[in-house]
C-alpha positions in Angstrom: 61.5 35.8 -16.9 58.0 35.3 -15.1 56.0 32.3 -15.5 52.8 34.2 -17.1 55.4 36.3 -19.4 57.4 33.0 -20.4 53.6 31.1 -21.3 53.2 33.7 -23.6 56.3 33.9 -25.1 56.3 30.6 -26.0 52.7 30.2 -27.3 53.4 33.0 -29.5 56.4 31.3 -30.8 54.2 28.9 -32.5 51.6 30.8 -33.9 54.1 33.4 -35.1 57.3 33.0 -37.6 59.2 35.7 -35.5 59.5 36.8 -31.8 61.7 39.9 -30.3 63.2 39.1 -26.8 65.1 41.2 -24.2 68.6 39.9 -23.8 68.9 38.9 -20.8 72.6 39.0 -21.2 73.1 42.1 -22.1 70.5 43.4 -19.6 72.7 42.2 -16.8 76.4 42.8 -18.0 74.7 46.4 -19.4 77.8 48.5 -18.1 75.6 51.7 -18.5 72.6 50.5 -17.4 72.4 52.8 -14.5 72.7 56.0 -17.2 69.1 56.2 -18.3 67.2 58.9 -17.1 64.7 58.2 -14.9 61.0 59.7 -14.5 60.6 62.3 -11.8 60.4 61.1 -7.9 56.9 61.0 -6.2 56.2 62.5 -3.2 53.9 62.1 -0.3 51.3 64.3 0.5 53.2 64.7 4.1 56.3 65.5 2.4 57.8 62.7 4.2 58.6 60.2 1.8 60.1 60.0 -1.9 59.2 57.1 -4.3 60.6 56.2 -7.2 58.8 53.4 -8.8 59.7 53.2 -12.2 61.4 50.4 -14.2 64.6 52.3 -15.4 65.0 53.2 -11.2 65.1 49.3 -10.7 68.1 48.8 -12.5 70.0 50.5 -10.3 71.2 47.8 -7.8 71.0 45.0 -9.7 72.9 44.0 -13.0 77.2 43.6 -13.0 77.4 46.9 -12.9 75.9 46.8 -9.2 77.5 43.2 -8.3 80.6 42.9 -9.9 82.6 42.6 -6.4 80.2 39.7 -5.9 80.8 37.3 -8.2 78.4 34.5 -6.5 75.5 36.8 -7.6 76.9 37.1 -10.8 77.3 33.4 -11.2 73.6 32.7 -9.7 72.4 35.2 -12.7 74.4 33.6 -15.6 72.9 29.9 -14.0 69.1 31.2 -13.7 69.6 32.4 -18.0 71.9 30.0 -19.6 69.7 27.2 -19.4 67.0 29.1 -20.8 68.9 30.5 -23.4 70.8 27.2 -24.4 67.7 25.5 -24.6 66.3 28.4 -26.5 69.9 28.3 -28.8 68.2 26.6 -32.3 65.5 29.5 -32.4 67.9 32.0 -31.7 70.5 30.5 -34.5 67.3 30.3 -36.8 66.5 33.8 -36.3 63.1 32.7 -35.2 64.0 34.5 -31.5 65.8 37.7 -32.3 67.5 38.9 -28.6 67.6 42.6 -28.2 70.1 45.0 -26.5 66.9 46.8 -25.0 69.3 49.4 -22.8 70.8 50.9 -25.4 68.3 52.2 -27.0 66.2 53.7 -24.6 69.6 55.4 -24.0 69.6 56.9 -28.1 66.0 57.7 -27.4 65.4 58.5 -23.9 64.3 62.0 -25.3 61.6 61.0 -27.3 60.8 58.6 -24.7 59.8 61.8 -22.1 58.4 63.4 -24.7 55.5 60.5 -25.4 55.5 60.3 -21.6 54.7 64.3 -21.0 51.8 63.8 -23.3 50.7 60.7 -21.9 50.4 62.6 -18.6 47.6 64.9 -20.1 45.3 61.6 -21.8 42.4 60.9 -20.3 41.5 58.3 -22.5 44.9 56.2 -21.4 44.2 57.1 -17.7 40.9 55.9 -17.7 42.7 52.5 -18.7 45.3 52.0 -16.4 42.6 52.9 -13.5 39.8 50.3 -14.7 42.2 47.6 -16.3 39.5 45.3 -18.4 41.6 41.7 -17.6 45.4 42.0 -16.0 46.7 45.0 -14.2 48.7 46.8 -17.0 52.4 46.1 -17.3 54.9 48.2 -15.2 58.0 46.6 -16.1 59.1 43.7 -18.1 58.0 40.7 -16.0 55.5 43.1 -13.5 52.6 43.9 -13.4 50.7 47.0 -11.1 52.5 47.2 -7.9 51.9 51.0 -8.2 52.6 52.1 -4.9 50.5 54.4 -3.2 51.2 56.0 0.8 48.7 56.1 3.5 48.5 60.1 3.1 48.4 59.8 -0.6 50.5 62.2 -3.2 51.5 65.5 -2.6 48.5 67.7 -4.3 49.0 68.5 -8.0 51.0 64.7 -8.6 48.7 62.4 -8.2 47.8 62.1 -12.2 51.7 61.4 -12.4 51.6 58.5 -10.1 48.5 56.9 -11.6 50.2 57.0 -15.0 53.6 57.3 -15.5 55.4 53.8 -14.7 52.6 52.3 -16.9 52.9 55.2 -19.7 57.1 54.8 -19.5 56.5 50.8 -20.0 54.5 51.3 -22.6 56.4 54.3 -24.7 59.8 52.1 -24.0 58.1 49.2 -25.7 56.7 50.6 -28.7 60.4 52.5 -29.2 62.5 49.1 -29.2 59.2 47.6 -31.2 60.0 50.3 -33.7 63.9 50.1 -33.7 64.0 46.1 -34.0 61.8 46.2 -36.9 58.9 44.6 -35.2 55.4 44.6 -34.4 54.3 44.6 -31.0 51.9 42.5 -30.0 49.6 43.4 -26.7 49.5 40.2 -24.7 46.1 41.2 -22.8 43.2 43.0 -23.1 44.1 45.7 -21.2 47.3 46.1 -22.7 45.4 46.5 -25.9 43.4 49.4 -25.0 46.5 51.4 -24.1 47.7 50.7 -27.6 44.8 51.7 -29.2 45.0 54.7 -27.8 48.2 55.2 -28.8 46.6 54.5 -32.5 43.9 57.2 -31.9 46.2 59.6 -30.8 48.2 58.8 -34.3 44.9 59.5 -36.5 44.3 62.5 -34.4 48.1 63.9 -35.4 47.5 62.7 -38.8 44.4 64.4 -39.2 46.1 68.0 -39.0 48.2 67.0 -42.3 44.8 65.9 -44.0 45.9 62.2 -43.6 43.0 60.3 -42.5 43.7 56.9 -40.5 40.4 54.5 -40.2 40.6 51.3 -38.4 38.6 48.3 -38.0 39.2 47.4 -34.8 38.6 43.2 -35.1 37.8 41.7 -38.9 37.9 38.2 -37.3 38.9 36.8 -33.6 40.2 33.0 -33.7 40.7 30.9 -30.9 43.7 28.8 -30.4 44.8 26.3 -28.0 47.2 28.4 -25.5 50.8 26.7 -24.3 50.0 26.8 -20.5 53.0 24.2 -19.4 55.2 24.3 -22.6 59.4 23.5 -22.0 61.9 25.2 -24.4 62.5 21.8 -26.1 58.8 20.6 -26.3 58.3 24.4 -28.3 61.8 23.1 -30.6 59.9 20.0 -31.4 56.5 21.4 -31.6 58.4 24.1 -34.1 60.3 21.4 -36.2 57.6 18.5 -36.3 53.8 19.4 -36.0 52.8 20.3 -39.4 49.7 22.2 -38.6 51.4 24.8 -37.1 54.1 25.4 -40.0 50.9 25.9 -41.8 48.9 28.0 -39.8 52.5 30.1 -39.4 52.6 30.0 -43.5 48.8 31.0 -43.9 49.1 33.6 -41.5 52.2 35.4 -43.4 50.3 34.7 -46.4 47.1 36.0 -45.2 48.7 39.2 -43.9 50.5 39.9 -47.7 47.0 39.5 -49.3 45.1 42.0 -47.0 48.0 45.2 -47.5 47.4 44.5 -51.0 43.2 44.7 -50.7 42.0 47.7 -52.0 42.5 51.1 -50.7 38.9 52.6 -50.3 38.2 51.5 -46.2 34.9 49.3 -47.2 36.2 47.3 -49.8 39.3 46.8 -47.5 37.7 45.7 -45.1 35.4 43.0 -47.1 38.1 41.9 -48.5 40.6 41.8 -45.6 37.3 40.1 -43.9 37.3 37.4 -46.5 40.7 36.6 -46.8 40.6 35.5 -43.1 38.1 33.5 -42.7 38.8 31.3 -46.3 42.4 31.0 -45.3 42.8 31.4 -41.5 40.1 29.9 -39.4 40.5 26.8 -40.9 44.3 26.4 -40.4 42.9 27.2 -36.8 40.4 24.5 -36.9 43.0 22.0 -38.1 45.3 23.4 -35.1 43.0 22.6 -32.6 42.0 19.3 -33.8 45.7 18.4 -33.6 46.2 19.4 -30.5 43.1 17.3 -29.3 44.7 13.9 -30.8 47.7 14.8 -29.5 48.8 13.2 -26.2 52.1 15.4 -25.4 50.2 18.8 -26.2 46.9 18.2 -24.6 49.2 18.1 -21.4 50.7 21.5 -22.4 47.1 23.4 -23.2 44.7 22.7 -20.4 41.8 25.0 -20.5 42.9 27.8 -21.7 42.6 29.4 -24.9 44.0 32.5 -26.7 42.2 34.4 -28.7 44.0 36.0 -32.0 41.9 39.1 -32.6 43.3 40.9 -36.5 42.0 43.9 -37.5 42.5 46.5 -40.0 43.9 50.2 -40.4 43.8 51.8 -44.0 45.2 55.6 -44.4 43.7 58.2 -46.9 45.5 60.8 -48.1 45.1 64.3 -49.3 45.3 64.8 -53.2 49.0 67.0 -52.9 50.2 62.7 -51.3 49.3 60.7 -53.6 51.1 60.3 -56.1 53.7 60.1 -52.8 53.8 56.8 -50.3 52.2 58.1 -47.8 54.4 56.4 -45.3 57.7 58.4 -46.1 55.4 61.0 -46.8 53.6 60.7 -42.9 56.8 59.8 -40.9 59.3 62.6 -42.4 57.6 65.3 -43.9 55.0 66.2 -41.3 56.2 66.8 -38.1 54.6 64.2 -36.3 55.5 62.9 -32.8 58.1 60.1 -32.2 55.4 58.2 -30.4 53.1 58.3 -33.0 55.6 57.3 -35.8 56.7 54.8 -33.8 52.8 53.9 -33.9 52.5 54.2 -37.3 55.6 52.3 -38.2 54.7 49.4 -36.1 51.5 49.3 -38.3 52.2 50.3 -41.5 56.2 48.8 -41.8 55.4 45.8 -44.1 52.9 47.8 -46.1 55.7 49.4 -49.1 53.0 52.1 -49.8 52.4 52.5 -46.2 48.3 52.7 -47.0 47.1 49.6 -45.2 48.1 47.8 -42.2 47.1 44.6 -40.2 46.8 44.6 -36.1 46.9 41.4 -34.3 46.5 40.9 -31.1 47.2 37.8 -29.1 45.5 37.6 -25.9 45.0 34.5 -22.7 41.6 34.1 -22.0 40.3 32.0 -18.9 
């Protein structure tokens, strides 16, 4: 795992009750891990040379599959994780990390997976933010960022929307698919990476719009700051997780605050009052008293520097057409209408804790300088 990607795992493992991982166990001893299918090869405008940039193309040559003659690289692989892992071990007994077998189902859903991608090729709206990225380069791969190679004689004519987009648009469809099969939200980590997904959400109204289901979103009700883990150990995050009370409580009035705004009223305006209200009576000052504790507190003063990160939540309410209902519209949305796998992995990721399915919460999680 990279530094930057392992800072922001654990600061969002204590402002949040629940965080997906890859495992990297099963990543590496994957014994199909070289079966995914893999984006088509780019090709320079001389005809010269062949790239083939994506993620899935990286796994061929590494992993046990690749090394299993060599067991010293195996053993340097199991040294580099274990660690981490066994110092990670209470979280993941507590079901407060939850490892995923990531491999496997982009495998059951590599299909859908192309599918998203094809359309992704033809978006403007997501090209335009890969090309002019607002913080961080988007992500290409787990723990990478950019390094979107480009020849000297550029693309071979008729590609070159391909190789702007598609390692970032295959990242990004792969994460929302395991988002959606692990039951989880997925939360952007940058600014950048929240424009893609809100695309992605756009894209989803604009879908749901042909059945006469109308998504509206409120892009940011309230934006918190919170002290952000720059140096933080595996067993400093334990300890900060078992002991420091102000963060049990801003985890509690977070959960809390999330239950009260699906249940605001349906009509957009009022939701949005409401949903308005509800964060800042009951989150910004858990988020006051967060701070404040981190500034009287010796050990994580030395963990938070200067940096901050900012929790922006918003808001997405659905309206639906008079024949839905009496219906809930998420059953109704995700298997009677024909919509795209991308955009019901969308909607799922939004609207999943919702039982009617007509309001959702979007929280975003982002560094800032």
């Amino acid at each position: 795992m990279g530094p930057d990607a392992k800072r922001h795992l654990f600061t969002s493992l204590v402002y949040y009750p629940t965080v997906v991982i890859h495992d990297p166990i099963a990543t590496w001893f994957d014994a199909a891990r070289e079966d995914p299918q893999k984006p088509p090869d780019l090709v320079a405008g001389d005809r010269k040379m062949v790239v083939q940039s994506s993620e899935v193309a990286n796994l061929e040559g590494e992993g046990y599959i690749a090394a299993r003659s060599d067991l010293e690289r195996n053993r340097k692989e199991l040294a580099r994780v274990l660690p981490w892992l066994a110092d990670l071990a209470p979280l993941i007994k507590n079901c407060v990390i939850v490892p995923v077998s990531q491999w496997r189902t982009v495998r059951q859903r590599q299909s859908a997976i192309f599918s998203a991608l094809r359309h992704d090729l033809r978006d403007d709206d997501l090209r335009n933010v890969i090309l002019n990225p607002i913080d961080l380069l988007p992500p290409t791969r787990d723990y990478l960022r950019g390094m979107m190679l480009k020849p000297n004689v550029g693309w071979k004519p008729g590609t070159e929307r391909r190789a702007e987009v598609q390692d970032v648009a295959y990242f990004l469809n792969k994460t929302l698919c395991i988002a959606d099969r692990s039951g989880a939200k997925y939360v952007p980590s940058a600014a950048t990476d929240a424009a893609l997904l809100d695309v992605k959400v756009k894209r989803l109204g604009v879908e749901l719009k042909r059945h006469s289901l109308e998504l509206k979103i409120s892009a940011a009700l309230q934006s918190v700051k919170l002290p952000f883990m720059e140096d933080l150990d595996a067993r400093t995050l334990v300890s900060i997780r078992d002991n420091e009370e102000s963060f049990d409580d801003w985890r509690r009035e977070l959960r809390n605050a999330i239950r009260l705004i699906e249940s605001s009223p349906t009509d957009l305006d009022a939701f949005v009052s409401e949903a308005r209200d509800v964060l800042e009576d009951s989150l910004l000052p858990m988020a006051r008293e967060v701070a404040q504790n981190v500034a009287m507190s010796t050990t994580l003063k030395k963990v938070t520097k200067e940096r901050v990160a900012e929790l922006t939540i918003g808001a997405g309410s659905l309206v639906a057409a008079a024949a839905l209902v009496s219906q809930p519209i998420a059953a109704a949305a995700t298997l009677g209408l024909g919509i795209s796998a991308a955009a019901r992995w969308v909607y799922g990721m939004m609207f999943r804790a919702s039982p009617s399915g007509s309001k959702a919460v979007m929280a975003k999680l982002v560094k800032r300088g």
